[in-house]
N, C-alpha and C positions, 0 to 999 in steps of 0.2 A: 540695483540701479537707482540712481538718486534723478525720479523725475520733476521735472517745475510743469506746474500747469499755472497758462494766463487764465486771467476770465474766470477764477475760481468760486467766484461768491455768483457767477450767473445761471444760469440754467443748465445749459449742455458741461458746465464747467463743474457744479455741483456736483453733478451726477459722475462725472469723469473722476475727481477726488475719490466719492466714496465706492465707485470700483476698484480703484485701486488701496486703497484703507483697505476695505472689506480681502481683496484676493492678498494681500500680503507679499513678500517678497521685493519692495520698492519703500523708499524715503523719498516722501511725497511733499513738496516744496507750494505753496499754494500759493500764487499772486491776486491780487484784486486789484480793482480802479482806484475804488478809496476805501474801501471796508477796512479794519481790522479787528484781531481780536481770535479768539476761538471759535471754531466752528466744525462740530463734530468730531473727529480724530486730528487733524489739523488744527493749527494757526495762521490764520488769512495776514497776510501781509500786502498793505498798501504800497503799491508801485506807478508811476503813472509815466504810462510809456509812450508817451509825447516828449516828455524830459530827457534828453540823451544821460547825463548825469547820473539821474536816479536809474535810470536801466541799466547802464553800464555799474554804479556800483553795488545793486542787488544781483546784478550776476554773477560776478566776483563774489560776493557772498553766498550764494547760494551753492554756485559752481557745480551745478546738474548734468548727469549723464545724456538725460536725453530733454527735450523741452515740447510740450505741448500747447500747442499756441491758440487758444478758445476764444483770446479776450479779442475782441473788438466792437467800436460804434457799427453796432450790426444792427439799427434803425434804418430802413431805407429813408423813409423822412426824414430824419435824422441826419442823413449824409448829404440830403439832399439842400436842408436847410445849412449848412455850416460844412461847407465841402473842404474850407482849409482845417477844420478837428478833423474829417472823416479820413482826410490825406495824412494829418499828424500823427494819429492813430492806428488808424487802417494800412497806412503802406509805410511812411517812416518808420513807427513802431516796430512793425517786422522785419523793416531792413535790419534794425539796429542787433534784434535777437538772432538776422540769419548771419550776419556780419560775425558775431559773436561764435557763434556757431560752428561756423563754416573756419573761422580760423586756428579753431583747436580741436576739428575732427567730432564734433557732438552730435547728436541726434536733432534731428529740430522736424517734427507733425506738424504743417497749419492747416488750419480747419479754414478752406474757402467755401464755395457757396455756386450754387447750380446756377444762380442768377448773373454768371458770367457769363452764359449765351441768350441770346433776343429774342428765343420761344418761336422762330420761323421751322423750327423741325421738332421731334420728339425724339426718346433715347437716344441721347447725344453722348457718344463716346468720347473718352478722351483726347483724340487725336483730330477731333472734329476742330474746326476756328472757332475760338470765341472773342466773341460780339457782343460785350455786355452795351447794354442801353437807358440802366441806372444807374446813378453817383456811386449807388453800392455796391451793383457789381463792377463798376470799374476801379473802387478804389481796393477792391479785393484780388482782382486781376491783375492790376501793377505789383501787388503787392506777392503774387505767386510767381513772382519772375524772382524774386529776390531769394526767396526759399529754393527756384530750383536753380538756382546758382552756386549753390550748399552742396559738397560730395555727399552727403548722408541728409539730403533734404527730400520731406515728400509731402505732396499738396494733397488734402482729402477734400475733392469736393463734396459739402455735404447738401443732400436734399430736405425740403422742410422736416421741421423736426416735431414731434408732438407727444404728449401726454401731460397725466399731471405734475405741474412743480411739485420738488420733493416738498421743499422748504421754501421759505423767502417770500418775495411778492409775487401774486399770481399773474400767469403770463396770459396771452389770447385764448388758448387751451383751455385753461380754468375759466376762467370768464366767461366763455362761450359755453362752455355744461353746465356751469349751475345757472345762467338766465334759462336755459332748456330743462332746466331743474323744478325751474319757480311757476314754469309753464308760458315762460315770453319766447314767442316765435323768434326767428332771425334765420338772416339769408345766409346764404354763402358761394362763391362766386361756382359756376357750373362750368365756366370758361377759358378756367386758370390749371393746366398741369402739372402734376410735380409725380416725385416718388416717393410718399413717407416715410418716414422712419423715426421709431419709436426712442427716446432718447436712451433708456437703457440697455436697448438695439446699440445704437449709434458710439456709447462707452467704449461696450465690448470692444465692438472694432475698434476703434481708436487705440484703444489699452493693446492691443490684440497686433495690430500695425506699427505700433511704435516700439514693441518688443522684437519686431521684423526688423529686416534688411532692405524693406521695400523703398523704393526709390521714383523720384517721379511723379507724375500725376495719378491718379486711385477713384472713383469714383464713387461715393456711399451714400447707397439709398435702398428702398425697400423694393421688393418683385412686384408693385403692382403701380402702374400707372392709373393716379386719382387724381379728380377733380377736390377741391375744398368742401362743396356740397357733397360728392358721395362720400369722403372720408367723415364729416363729420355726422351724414346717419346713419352709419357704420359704426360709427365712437357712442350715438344714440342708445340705439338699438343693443351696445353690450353693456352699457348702463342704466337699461331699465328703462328710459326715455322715449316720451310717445315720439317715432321717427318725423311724422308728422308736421309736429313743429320745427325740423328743418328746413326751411325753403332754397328756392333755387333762385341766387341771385347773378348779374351778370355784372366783370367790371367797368363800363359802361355806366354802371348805376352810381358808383360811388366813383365823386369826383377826386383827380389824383393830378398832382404837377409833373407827373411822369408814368408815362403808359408804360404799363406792368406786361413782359415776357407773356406769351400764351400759355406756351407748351416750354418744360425746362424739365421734363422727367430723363432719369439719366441711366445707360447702359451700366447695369456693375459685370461684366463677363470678368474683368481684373481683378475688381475684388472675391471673384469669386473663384478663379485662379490662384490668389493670393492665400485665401482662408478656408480653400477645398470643403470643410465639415461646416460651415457655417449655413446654418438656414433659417434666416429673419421669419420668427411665428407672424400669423395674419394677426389682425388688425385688434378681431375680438378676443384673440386669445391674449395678448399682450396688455390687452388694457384690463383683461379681467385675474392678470396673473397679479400676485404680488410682486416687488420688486428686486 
């Protein structure tokens, strides 16, 4: 199967490439924002999918079986500061790939984002309303109407994602273990829910889902509802790090032009329906496995 992955040269995109490099059996089509060049088993190729043009004529070029869609202005600040890119990007963009798509019978994964409900409940299934209440989850929610509007379309909500960058520039993850490294304290919100998932966790599935027939909404996240402070003295704690130096901070503390969801931890019963043998290792096994 000849897959395109968006969002190639980012993090969740990275890692999604060199699972599928590594398991073989797929011609692995790699887009980026602006990167180009070689990277790893692949060649990253610049596409910028705000451009109707350049999208439509890299997919005629490419002309991929199934399409993995990773890339997006996936800054909540970010979306928040410049909501006409986060709309260019975030929800044209994907029209253009589901439009694509959808009119020649293709496969098409997009990777949306738990932060499409307002954190008034917890384990939110997918058949729950969502209510996003930032730029970024809204402009990722407009933009899973279009996907499932696609006969062979399916929306993966995913939940925060964590570990270390393979490669590339270091994300919050890295940053935040080596200051706990160098022995600098730092908070982390005690207040804030989600359900993690380790990014080479999060591949699998993907890789694993878009070889499926699954169809619909999917929700992907890890068995265990965490706060950011208990996840990251847990990440502590399996790398050697006095737990200590994790504090408990609240978001309250750090000022924000947009109040951040409570609770956004997500029911998987489907995915787990879906991939019956899959069982997401815990926290410390995963960060201390190799990859």
């Amino acid at each position: 199967m000849r897959i395109l992955v968006t969002g190639a040269s980012g993090r969740l995109g990275s890692v999604l490439v060199d699972r599928l490099t590594r398991q073989g059996g797929h011609v692995v089509i790699a887009w980026s924002g602006a990167t180009t060049g070689p990277s790893g088993a692949v060649t990253l190729h610049a596409v910028d999918l705000s451009e109707a043009r350049a999208v439509a004529e890299s997919l005629e070029e490419a002309d991929p079986d199934a399409i993995i869609h990773a890339a997006a202005l996936s800054s909540a600040d970010a979306v928040y500061r410049d909501p006409a890119q986060g709309q260019a990007v975030n929800v044209e963009g994907t029209r253009r790939l589901a439009e694509w798509a959808g009119s020649r019978g293709r496969r098409l994964l997009f990777t949306s984002t738990d932060l499409v409900f307002d954190g008034s409940g917890s384990w939110y299934r997918e058949e729950d309303p969502a209510r996003p209440i930032l730029a970024y989850g809204r402009s990722k929610y407009a933009a899973e109407r279009h996907v499932l509007a696609t006969p062979r379309g399916l929306v993966a909500r995913l939940s925060l994602l964590f570990g270390p960058t393979p490669w590339g520039r270091p994300g919050f993850f890295d940053r935040a273990i080596e200051a706990l490294r160098r022995g600098e304290s730092r908070p982390f919100f005690e207040d804030e829910f989600r359900t993690p998932l380790h990014y080479h966790t999060a591949a699998e599935i993907l890789v694993r889902l878009v070889e499926s027939e699954a169809v619909g909404i999917v929700h992907v996240g890890g068995p265990e509802r965490l706060s950011r402070f208990e996840l990251m003295r847990r990440a502590a704690l399996a790398a050697g790090i006095d737990p200590h130096l994790v504090r408990s901070g609240r978001q309250a503390d750090v000022p924000s032009p947009e109040t951040r969801p409570a609770d956004v931890s997500l029911d998987t019963t489907r995915l787990a329906t879906l991939l019956p043998d899959l069982k997401p290792p815990p926290i410390e096994e995963v960060l201390l496995s190799p990859p």
